[in-house]
C-alpha positions as CSV (number, residue, x, y, z in Angstrom):
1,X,-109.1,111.4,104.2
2,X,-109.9,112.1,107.7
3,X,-110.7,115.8,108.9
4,X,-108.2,114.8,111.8
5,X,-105.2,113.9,109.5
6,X,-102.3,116.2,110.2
7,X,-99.3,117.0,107.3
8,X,-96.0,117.5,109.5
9,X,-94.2,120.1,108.5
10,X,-90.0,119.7,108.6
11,X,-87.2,121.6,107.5
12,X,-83.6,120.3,106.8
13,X,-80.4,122.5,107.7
14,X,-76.6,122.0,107.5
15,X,-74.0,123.1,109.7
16,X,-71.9,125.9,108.3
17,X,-68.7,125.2,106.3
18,X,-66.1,127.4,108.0
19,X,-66.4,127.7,111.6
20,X,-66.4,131.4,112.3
21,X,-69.7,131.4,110.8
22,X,-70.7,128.9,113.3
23,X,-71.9,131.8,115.6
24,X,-74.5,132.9,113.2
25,X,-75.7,129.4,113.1
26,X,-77.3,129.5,116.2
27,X,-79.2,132.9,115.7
28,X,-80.5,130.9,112.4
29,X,-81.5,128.1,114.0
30,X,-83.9,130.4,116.9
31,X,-85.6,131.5,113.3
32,X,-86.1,128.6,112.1
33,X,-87.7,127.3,115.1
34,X,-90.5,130.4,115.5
35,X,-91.7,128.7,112.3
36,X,-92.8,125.3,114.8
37,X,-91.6,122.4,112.9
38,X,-92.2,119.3,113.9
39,X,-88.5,118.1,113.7
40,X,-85.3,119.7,111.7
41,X,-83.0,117.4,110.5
42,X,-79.3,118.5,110.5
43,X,-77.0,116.8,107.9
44,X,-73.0,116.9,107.8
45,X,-70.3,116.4,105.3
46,X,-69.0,113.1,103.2
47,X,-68.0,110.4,105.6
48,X,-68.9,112.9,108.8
49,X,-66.4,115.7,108.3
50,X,-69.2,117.6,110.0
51,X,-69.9,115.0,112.6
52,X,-69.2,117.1,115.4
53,X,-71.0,120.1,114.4
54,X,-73.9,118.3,113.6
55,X,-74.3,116.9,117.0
56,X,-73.7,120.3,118.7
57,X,-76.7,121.5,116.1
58,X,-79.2,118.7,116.9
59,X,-78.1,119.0,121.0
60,X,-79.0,122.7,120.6
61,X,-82.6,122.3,118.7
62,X,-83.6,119.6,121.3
63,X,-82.3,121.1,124.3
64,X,-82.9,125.1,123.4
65,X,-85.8,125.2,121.5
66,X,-87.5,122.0,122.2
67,X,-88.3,120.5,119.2
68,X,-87.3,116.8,118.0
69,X,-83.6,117.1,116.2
70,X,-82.7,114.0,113.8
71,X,-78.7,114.3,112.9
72,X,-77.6,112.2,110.1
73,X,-75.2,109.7,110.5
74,X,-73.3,107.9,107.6
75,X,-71.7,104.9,107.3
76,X,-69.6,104.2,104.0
77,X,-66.2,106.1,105.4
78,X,-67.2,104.3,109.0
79,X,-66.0,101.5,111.5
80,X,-67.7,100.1,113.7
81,X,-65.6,101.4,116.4
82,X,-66.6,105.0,114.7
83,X,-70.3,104.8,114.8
84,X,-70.1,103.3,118.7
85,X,-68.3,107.0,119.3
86,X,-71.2,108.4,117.7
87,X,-73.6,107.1,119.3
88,X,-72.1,107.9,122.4
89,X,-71.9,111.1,121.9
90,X,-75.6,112.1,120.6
91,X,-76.8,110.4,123.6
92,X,-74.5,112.7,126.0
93,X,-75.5,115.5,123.4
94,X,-79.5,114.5,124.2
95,X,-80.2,113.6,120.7
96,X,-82.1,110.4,120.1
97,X,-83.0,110.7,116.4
98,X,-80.9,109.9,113.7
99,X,-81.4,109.8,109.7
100,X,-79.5,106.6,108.8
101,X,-77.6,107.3,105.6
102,X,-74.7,105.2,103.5
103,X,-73.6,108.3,102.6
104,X,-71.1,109.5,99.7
105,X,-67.3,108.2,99.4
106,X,-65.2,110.1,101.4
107,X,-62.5,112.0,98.9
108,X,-59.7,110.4,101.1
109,X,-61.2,106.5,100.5
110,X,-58.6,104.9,98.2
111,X,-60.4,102.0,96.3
112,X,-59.2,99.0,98.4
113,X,-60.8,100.7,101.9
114,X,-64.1,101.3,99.6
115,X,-64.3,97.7,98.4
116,X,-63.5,96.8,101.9
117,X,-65.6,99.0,104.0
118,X,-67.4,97.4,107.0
119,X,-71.0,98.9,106.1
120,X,-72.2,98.2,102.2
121,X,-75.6,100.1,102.5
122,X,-77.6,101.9,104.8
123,X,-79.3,98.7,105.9
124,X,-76.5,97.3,107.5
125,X,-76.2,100.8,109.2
126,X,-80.0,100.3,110.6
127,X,-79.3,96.9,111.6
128,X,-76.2,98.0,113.5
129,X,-77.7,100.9,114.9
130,X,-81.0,98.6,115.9
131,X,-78.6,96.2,117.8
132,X,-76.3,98.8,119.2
133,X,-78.5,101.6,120.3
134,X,-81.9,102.7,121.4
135,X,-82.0,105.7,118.9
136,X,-85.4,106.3,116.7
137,X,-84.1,105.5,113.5
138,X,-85.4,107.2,110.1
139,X,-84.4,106.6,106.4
140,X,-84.3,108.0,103.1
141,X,-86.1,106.8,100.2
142,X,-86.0,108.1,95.9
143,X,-89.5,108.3,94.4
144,X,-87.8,108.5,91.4
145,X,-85.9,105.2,92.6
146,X,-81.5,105.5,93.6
147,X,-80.0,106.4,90.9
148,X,-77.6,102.9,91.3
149,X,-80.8,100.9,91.4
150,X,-81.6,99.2,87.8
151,X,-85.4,99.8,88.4
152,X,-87.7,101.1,91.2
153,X,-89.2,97.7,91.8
154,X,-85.7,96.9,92.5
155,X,-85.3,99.8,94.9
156,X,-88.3,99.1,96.3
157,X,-87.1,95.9,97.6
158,X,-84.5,97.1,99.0
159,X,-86.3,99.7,100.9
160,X,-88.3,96.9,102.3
161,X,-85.4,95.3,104.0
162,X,-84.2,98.8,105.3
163,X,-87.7,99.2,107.0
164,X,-87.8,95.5,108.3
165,X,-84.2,96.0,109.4
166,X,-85.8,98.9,111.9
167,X,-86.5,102.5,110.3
168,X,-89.5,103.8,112.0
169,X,-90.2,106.6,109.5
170,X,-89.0,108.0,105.9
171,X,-87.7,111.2,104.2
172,X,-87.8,110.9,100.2
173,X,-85.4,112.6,97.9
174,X,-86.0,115.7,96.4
175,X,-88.6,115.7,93.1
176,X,-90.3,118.4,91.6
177,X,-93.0,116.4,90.1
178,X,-95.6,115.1,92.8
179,X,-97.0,112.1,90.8
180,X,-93.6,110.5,91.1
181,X,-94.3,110.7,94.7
182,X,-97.9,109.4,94.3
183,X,-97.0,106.5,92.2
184,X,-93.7,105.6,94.3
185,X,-96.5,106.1,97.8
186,X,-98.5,103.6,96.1
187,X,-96.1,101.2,95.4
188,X,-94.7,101.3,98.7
189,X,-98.1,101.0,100.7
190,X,-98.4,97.8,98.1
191,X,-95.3,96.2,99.7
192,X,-96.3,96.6,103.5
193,X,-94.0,99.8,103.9
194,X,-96.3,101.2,106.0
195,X,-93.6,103.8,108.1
196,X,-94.8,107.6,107.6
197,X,-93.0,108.7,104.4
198,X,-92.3,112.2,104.6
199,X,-92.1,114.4,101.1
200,X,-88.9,116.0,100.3
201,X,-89.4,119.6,98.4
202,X,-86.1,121.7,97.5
203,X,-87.3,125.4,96.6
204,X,-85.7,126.3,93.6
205,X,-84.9,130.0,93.5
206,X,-82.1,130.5,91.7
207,X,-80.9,128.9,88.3
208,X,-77.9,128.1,89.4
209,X,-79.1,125.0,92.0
210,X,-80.5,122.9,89.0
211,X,-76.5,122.7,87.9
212,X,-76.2,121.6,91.4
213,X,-77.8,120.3,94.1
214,X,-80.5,119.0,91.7
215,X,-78.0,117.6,88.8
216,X,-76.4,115.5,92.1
217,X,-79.8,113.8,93.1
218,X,-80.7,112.4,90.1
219,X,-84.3,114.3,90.2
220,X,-85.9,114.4,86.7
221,X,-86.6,118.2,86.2
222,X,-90.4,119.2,84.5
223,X,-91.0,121.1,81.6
224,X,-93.0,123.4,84.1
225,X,-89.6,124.3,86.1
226,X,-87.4,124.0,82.9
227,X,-89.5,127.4,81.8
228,X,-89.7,128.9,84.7
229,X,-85.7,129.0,85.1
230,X,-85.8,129.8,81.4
231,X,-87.9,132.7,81.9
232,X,-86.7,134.0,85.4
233,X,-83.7,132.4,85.4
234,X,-81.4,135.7,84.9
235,X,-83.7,138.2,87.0
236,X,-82.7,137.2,90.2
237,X,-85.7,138.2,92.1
238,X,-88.1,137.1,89.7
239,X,-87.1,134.1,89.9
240,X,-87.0,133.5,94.2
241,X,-90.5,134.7,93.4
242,X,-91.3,132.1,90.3
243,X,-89.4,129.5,92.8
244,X,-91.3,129.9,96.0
245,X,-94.9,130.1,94.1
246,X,-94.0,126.3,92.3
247,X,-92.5,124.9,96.0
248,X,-95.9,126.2,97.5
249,X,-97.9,124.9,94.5
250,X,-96.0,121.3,95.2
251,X,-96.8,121.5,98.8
252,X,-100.8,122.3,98.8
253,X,-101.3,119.9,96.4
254,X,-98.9,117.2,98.2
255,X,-101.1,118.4,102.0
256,X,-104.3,118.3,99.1
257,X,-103.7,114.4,99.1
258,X,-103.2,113.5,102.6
259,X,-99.0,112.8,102.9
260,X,-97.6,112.0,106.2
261,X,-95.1,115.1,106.2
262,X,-93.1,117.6,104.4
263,X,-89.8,118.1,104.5
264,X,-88.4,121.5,103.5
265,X,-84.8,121.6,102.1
266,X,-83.9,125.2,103.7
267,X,-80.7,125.0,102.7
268,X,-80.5,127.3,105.3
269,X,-82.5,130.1,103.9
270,X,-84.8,131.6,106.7
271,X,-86.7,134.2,104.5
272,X,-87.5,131.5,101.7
273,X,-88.4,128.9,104.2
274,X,-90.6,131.5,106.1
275,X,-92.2,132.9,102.9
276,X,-92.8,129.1,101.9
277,X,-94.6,128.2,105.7
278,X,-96.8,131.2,105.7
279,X,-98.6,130.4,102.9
280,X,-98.7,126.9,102.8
């Protein structure tokens, strides 16, 4: 590996659910940037309840503190018509990075407008956004393959027409065991997906999140973790502490081997996240 390689360093936030705390946000956000990512990504809610917020968000890093914002944009609660507003209004807000995303079924979707949606998968939101805009496009990826996909071969293949279709860079799921990510790197690189794949890592720091956030991904959970939320899991403390220490752990040895970025999920915790890049 060359001496000259650089790891980027990212962070992921969400805008806040109720909008008096939308004030606060903002005061977060400054925090977040003393810590000199090299983007923040900003996500919103199923079928872009959010949407509005999260463009406000991204203008805000990119205009106020200068550093590259990537708003998500899903497509599966979406028209056409919809996603030309979008894009609209992230290039009025100054935002010209997006994470291309199908996204989850909106909770108002009856059945028919699923089955009849205009955009499938996320490829058909690159290709749209490819033809339609001049926006940097990113997309996701799942070293431990989509949880819909029969085998990671099969994702694989998949993620090869996402990337042909024009994503210029990728942010992987969550996993908390980093030879998934070397063995899903190595496949990729095998296939000619050559984009920079940046490594997802969600601190764990309370018990609670692996009923969760980590139950919803579909990420396999080590016997490593398992203990530690055995052990600290009801000393609340203890275990931020035992969380932190295995997220750092993840990270040195993921920066150890070279990988194009990582991407912290913050969700929105400025102490954690600070803790985590002083030490990393």
């Amino acid at each position: 590996m060359s001496q000259n390689h650089k790891t980027h360093l990212s962070l992921e936030v969400f805008p806040p659910k109720k909008d008096e705390e939308f004030d606060n946000v903002y005061q977060l956000l400054r925090e977040f940037g003393h810590l000199n990512p090299d983007f923040i990504s900003c996500t919103y809610g199923a079928g872009g309840s959010r949407a509005g917020k999260t463009i406000e968000i991204t203008s805000f890093i990119q205009k106020e503190l200068n550093i590259d914002a990537i708003a998500h944009i899903t497509c599966v609660g979406s028209t056409k018509e919809d996603l030309a507003k979008n894009c609209t209004a992230l290039k009025d807000a100054g935002v010209s990075r997006v994470l291309a995303l199908r996204g989850d079924r909106p909770q108002w979707m009856s059945d028919e407008q699923f089955n009849n949606r205009e955009f499938y998968y996320a490829t058909d939101l690159v290709r749209y956004l490819k033809e339609h805009s001049d926006l940097y496009i990113s997309g996701a990826c799942y070293p431990e393959k989509h949880f819909e996909a029969p085998t990671l071969e099969e994702d694989l293949r998949h993620l090869k027409e996402k990337v042909d279709a024009g994503v210029s860079s990728l942010i992987s799921q969550m996993f908390f065991d980093n030879n998934y990510f070397y063995r899903f790197l190595d496949k990729a690189r095998a296939m000619d997906i050559n984009v920079p794949i940046h490594a997802g890592i969600m601190p764990i720091t309370t018990a609670k999140q692996l009923g969760t956030t980590v139950s919803l991904s579909g990420s396999s959970v080590p016997k490593e973790l398992a203990d530690i939320i055995a052990t600290y899991g009801e000393d609340k403390e203890d275990m931020r502490k035992a969380g932190i220490d295995y997220a750092v752990r993840q990270i040195r040895d993921l920066k150890e081997h070279g990988v194009d970025g990582i991407h912290i999920y913050s969700m929105n915790k400025i102490k954690t996240t600070t803790e985590i890049c002083s030490i990393i």
